[in-house]
Structure formats: structure tokens, C-alpha cells
C-alpha positions in Angstrom: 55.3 40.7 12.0 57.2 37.4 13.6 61.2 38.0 13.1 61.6 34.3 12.7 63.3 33.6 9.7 62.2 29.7 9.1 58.6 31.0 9.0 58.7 33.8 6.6 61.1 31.8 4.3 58.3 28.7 4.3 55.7 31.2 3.9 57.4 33.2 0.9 58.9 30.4 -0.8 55.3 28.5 -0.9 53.5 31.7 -1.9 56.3 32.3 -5.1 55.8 28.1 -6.1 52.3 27.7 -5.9 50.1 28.8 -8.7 46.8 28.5 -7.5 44.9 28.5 -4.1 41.3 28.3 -2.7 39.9 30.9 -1.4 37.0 31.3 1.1 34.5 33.5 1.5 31.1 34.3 3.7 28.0 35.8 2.0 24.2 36.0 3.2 24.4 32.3 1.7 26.7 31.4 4.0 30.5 30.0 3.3 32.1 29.3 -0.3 35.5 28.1 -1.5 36.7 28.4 -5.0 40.3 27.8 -6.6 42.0 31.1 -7.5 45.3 31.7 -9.0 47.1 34.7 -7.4 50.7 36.7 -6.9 51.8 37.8 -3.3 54.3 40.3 -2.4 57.7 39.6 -1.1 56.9 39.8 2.5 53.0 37.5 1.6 51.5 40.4 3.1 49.6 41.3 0.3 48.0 38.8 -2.4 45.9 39.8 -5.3 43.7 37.7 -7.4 41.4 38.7 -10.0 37.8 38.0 -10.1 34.4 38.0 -12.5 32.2 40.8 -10.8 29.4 38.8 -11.6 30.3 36.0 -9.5 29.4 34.7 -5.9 32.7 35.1 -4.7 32.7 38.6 -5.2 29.1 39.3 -3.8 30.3 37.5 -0.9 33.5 40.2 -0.8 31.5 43.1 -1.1 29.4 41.5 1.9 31.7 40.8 4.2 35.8 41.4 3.6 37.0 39.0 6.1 38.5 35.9 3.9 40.7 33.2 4.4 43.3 31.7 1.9 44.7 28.0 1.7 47.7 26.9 -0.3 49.9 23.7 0.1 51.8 21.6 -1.9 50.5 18.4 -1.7 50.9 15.6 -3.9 48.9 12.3 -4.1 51.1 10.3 -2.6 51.0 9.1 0.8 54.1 9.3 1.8 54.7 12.8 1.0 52.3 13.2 3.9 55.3 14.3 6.5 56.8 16.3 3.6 53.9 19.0 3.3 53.3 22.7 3.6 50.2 24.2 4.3 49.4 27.7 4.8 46.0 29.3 5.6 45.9 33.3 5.2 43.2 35.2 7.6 42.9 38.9 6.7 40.2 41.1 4.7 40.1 41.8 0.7 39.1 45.1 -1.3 39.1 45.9 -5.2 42.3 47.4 -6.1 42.3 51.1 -6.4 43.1 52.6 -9.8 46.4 53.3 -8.7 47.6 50.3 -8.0 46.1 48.0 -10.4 48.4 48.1 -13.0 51.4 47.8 -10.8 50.0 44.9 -10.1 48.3 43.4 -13.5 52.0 43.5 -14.3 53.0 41.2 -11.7 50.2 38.8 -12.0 50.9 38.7 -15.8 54.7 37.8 -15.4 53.5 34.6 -13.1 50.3 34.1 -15.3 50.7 35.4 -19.2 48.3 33.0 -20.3 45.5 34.9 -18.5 46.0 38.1 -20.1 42.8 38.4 -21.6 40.7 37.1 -18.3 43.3 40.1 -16.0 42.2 42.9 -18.1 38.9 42.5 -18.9 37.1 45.6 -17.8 34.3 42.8 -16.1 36.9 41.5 -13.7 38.1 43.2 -10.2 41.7 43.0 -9.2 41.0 42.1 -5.5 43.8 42.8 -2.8 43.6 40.8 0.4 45.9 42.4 2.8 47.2 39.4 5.5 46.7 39.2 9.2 48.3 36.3 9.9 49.1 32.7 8.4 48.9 29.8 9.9 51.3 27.0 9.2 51.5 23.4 9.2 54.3 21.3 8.4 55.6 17.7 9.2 51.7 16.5 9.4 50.9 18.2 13.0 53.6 20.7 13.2 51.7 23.8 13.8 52.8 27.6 13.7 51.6 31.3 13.1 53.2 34.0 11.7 51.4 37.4 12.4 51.6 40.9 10.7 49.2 42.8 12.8 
């Protein structure tokens, strides 16, 4: 992983503000992007969000685990425009193992309480991407990468 402290301190301190981001997926009917809420480790190596089985998102998963992430934090005002963050996450998702889903549950349900019933529902996967690298934009153009593998 990059050393350089700037980078991982944007990238964890937009990961631990931002509740939700949109995550895209590839299936055999081709690309889709949906708005997830999700928890990331301390290092953003790892982020889990939960999911519907019965959904396209997670067909897509099962068909290919390559998936990107996008978070920012944008506003609608123009002239935060120079003031932005945006991070894209490229790496490849799999359901949680028994082992570590309630590990995690717990951490997801200390940043989201009001989902308990939607985290636990036996219908739902706990999905773990594990990162290969972010990209990051800041300052409008300003663009960097920070890699784990």
C-alpha cells in the first residue's frame, strides 16, 4: 500500500463520514449502479455492505466479482466545486463467511442502528469487497491513486 500519509488520511476520513455510496456492478445484462450504505475498515481496505439476495446487484456479484465503489462529498453548490473529495474503489466482492459476519454486523450496526432489521435478515448477504486501489480526486482535477496490491 502507498506510505503517503495525505492519501490514506483523505481516504479514511471520507470512508468514516460518508454514509452511503454507489456501487457498480457487471452482469450478463451488462453494467448497474445502485446507492449502498456501507462500513470500511481502518485502513479502507475492506468495505462491507449488505444486500437482498434476490436482487440484480447480487446476481451480477455472483457473475463476476470485479466492482467498483464511488463516494464523495459533494454538495449542491457550485462553489464547493474546488472543495470536493471523490474516491472510486476497484477490487472484487464475496459474501461474508460465517465467521466473520457478525464481527462485522456489529460494526455496520454502530454506523447504521436503524437498519437492524434489513442487516440481519436471513434473505440478505453481508458482502465484503476487499480493495485494490482507490482513485482520488480532489481540487476539481487533482488526481491520485492509492494502491494496496
Amino acid at each position: 500500500m502507498s506510505t503517503d500519509p495525505q492519501m490514506r488520511s483523505t481516504v479514511t476520513s471520507l470512508l468514516s463520514r460518508q454514509l452511503f455510496a454507489v456501487l457498480s456492478t457487471y452482469g450478463e445484462e451488462g453494467l448497474h449502479s445502485v446507492i449502498v450504505s456501507f462500513v470500511a475498515d481502518d485502513s479502507g481496505e475492506h468495505i462491507v455492505f449488505s444486500t437482498p439476495r434476490k436482487t440484480r446487484k447480487y446476481r451480477n456479484m455472483k457473475h463476476s466479482s470485479r466492482v467498483s465503489m464511488f463516494f464523495d462529498n459533494r454538495s449542491s453548490d457550485i462553489a464547493d466545486l474546488y472543495r470536493i473529495t471523490a474516491l472510486q474503489a476497484v477490487g472484487d466482492v464475496s459474501e461474508l463467511q460465517q465467521d466473520a459476519i457478525e464481527s462485522w454486523r456489529s460494526i455496520y450496526l454502530r454506523k447504521y442502528p436503524e437498519l437492524s432489521e434489513f442487516a440481519c435478515s436471513p434473505e440478505n448477504a453481508l458482502m465484503l469487497m476487499t480493495v485494490e486501489r482507490f482513485e482520488i480526486v480532489t481540487h476539481f482535477q487533482g488526481v491520485s491513486t492509492l494502491t494496496f496490491r
